[in-house]
C-alpha positions as CSV (number, residue, x, y, z in Angstrom):
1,X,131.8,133.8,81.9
2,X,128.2,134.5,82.6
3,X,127.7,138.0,84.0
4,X,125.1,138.5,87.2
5,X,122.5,140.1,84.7
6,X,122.7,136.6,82.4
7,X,122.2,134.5,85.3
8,X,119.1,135.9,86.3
9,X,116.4,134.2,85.3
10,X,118.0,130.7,85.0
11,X,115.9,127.7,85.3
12,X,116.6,124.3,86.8
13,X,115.2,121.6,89.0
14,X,116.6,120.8,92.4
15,X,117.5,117.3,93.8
16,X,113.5,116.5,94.1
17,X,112.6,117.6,90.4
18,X,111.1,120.7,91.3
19,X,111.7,123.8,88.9
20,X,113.7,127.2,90.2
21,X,114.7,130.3,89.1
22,X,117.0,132.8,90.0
23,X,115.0,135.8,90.8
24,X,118.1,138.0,92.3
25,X,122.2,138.0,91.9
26,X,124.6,139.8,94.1
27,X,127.5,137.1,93.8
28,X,128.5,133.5,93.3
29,X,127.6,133.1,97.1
30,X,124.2,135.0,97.5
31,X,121.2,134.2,95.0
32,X,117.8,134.5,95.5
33,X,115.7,131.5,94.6
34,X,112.2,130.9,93.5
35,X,110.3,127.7,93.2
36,X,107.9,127.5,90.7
37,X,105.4,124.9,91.8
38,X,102.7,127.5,92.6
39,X,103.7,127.9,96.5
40,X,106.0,131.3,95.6
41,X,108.7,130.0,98.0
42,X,111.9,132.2,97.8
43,X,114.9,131.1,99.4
44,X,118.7,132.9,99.2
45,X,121.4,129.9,98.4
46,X,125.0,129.7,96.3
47,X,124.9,129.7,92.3
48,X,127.1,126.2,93.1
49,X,124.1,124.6,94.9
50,X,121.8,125.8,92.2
51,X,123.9,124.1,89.4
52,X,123.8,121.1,92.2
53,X,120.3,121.6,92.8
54,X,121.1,121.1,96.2
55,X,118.5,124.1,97.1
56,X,115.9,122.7,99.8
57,X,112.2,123.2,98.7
58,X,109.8,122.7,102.0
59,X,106.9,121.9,100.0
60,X,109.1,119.0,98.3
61,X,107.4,115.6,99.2
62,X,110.5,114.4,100.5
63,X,109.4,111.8,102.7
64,X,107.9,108.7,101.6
65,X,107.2,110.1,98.4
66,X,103.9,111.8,100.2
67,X,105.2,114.3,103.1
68,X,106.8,117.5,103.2
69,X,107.8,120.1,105.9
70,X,105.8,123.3,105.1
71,X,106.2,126.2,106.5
72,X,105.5,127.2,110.2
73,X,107.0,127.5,113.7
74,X,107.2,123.7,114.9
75,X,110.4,122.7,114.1
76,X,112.5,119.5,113.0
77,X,115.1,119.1,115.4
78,X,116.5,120.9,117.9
79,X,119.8,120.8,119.2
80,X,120.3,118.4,116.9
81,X,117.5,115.9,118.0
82,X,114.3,115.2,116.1
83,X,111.2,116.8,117.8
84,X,108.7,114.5,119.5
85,X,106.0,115.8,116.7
86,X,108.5,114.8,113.8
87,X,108.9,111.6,115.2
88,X,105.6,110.7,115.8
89,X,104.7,112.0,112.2
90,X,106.9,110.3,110.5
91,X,106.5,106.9,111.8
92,X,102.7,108.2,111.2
93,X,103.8,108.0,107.2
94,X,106.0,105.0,107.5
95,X,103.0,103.1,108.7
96,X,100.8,104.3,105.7
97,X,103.0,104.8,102.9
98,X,106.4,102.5,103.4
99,X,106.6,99.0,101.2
100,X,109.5,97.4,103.6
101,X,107.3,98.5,106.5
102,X,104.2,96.4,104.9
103,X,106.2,93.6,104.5
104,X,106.2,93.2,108.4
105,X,102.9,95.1,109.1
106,X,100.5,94.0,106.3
107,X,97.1,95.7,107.9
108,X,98.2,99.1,107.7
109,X,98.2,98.5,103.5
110,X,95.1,100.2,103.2
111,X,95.9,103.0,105.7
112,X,96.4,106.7,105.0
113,X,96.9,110.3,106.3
114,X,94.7,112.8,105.4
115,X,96.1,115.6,103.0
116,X,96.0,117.7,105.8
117,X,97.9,115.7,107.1
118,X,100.9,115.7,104.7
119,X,101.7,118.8,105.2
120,X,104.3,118.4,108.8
121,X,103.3,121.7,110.0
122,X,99.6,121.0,110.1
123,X,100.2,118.0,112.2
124,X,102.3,119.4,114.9
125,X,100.0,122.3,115.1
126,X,97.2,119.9,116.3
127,X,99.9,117.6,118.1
128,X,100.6,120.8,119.9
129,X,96.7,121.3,121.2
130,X,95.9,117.8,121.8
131,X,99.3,115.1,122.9
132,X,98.9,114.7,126.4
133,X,101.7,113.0,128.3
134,X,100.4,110.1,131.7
135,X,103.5,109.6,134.0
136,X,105.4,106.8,133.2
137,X,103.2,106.0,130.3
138,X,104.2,105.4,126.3
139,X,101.8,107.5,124.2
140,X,100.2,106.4,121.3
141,X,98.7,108.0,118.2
142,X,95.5,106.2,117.7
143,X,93.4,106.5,114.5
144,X,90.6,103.7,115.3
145,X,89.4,103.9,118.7
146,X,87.2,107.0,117.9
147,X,85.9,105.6,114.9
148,X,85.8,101.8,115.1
149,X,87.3,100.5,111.6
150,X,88.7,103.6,110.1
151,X,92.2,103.8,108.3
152,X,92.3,107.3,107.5
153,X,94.8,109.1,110.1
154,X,92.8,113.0,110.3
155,X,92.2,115.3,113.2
156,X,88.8,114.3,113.0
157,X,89.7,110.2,114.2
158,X,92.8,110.7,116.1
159,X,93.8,110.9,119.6
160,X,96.5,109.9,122.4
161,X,95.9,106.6,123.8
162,X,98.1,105.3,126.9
163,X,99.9,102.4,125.4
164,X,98.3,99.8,128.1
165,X,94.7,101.0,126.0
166,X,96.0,100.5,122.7
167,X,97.1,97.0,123.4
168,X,94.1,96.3,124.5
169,X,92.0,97.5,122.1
170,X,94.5,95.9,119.1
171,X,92.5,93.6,116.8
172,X,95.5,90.3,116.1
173,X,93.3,89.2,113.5
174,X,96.7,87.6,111.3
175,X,97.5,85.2,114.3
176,X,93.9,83.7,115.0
177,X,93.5,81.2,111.9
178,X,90.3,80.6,110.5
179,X,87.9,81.5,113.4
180,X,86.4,84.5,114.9
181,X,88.7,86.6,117.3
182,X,89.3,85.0,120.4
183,X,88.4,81.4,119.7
184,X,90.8,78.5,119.1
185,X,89.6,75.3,118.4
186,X,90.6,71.9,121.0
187,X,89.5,68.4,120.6
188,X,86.1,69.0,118.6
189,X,85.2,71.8,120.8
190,X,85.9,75.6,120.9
191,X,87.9,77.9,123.8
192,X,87.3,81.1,124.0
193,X,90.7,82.9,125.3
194,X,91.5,87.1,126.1
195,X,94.9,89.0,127.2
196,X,93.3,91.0,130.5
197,X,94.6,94.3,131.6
198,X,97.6,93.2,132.4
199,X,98.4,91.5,129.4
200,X,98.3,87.9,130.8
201,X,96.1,85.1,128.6
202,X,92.7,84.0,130.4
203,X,90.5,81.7,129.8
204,X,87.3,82.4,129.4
205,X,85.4,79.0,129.1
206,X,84.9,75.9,126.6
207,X,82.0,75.7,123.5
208,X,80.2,73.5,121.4
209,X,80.3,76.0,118.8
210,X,82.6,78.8,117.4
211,X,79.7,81.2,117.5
212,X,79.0,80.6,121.4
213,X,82.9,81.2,122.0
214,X,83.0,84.1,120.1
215,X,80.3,85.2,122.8
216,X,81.7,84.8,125.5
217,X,84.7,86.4,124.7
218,X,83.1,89.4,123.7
219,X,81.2,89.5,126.6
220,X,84.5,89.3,128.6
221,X,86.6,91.9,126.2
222,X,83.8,94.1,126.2
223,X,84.1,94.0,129.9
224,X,88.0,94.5,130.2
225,X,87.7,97.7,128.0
226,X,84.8,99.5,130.5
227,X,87.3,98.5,133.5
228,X,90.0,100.0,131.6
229,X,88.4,103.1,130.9
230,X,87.7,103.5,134.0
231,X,90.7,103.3,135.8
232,X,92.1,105.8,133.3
233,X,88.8,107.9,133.4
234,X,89.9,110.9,135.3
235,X,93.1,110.6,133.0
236,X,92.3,110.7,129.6
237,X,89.8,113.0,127.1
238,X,86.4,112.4,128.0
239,X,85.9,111.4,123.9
240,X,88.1,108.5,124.1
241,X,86.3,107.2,127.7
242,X,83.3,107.7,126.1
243,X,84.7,105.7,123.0
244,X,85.7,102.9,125.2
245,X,82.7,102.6,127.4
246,X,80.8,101.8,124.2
247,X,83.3,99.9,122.8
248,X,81.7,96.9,120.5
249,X,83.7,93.7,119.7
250,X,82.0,92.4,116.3
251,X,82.2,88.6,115.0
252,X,84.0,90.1,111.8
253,X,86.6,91.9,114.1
């Protein structure tokens, strides 16, 4: 049998592939563990997880293959529960960076978080300074509004949108067909359609052309997103009223 003295300085990999060494040895029960990916994590453990390499590393990127915990005060769970933050992270990462989640939302292929960003800490530091909760409202982490065509998820182009704003401001472009947003075509002619505030279909008016329909829906969207922002004005940051009061709806949309 290995003495303590032998076992110190043992290398293996835990469950994620990462390398570790034992660093200290008082008994079978109480090791001191090193990683040695370059972060100089230490972490006290059993010898029998180490064999197991069930010895938790929190800059492992253990979820989606991208995101890791870090290090920090925000925490996981509490009492059991996942924190608000780690939820909304992690469906933050799904959307970017989970095939079977592509299958069923194809636009967010191309999206990503920043590397900031991969790091869970980092993010519920600044979900800490900036979520924002409206009464009787569902919150959501927007990364487009700011910065009108982005797909990069960063402090710099997020921010907490009211659930009724994001809806609004969604872009169906996979359920229109072959014309610009907002336009259908019926009987040789063109209709130019919008869901309002409330979520309800109107009709805006009938064209000769798909370019004049497309018009007058923007004209009317662009108009449903000013009264928007202002019944939410004295609710919501003044950089995401200001975003939505200059709001642009383009043909390519």
């Amino acid at each position: 049998m290995l003495s303590a003295t032998n076992r110190i300085g043992e290398i293996l990999k835990n469950n994620n592939g990462t390398e570790m060494k034992i660093i200290a040895y008082t008994n079978s029960h109480n090791i001191i563990v090193k990683f040695l990916d370059g972060h100089g994590i230490e972490t006290k453990t059993s010898y029998l997880n180490f064999l197991r390499g069930q010895v938790r590393n929190p800059y492992d990127r253990t979820v989606f293959g991208i995101g890791y915990l870090g290090e920090g005060e925000y925490k996981t769970k509490i009492n059991g529960r996942q924190t608000d933050e780690y939820r909304c992270w992690k469906r933050m990462m799904q959307r970017c960076y989970d095939s079977n989640y592509h299958l069923q939302y194809p636009s967010y292929k191309d999206c990503s978080v920043c590397a900031e960003w991969h790091n869970f800490r980092s993010f519920a530091r600044w979900y800490s300074q900036n979520f924002y909760q409206m009464k009787d409202k569902i919150m959501c982490l927007d990364k487009d509004i700011l910065n009108k065509g982005n797909k990069v998820y960063s402090p710099d182009n997020c921010i907490f949108v009211p659930n009724e704003i994001n809806c609004t401001i969604i872009n169906r472009s996979r359920d229109r067909g072959n014309f610009p947003v907002g336009v259908i075509a019926h009987e040789n002619r063109y209709v130019a359609q919008c869901s309002s505030f409330n979520g309800k279909q109107k009709y805006i008016g009938t064209y000769d052309t798909p370019k004049e329909a497309f018009y007058g829906y923007k004209c009317y969207k662009e108009n449903v997103i000013r009264e928007i922002a202002d019944e939410y004005k004295l609710l919501i940051p003044d950089k995401l009223y200001n975003a939505l009061i200059n709001y642009k709806i383009d043909i390519n949309d």
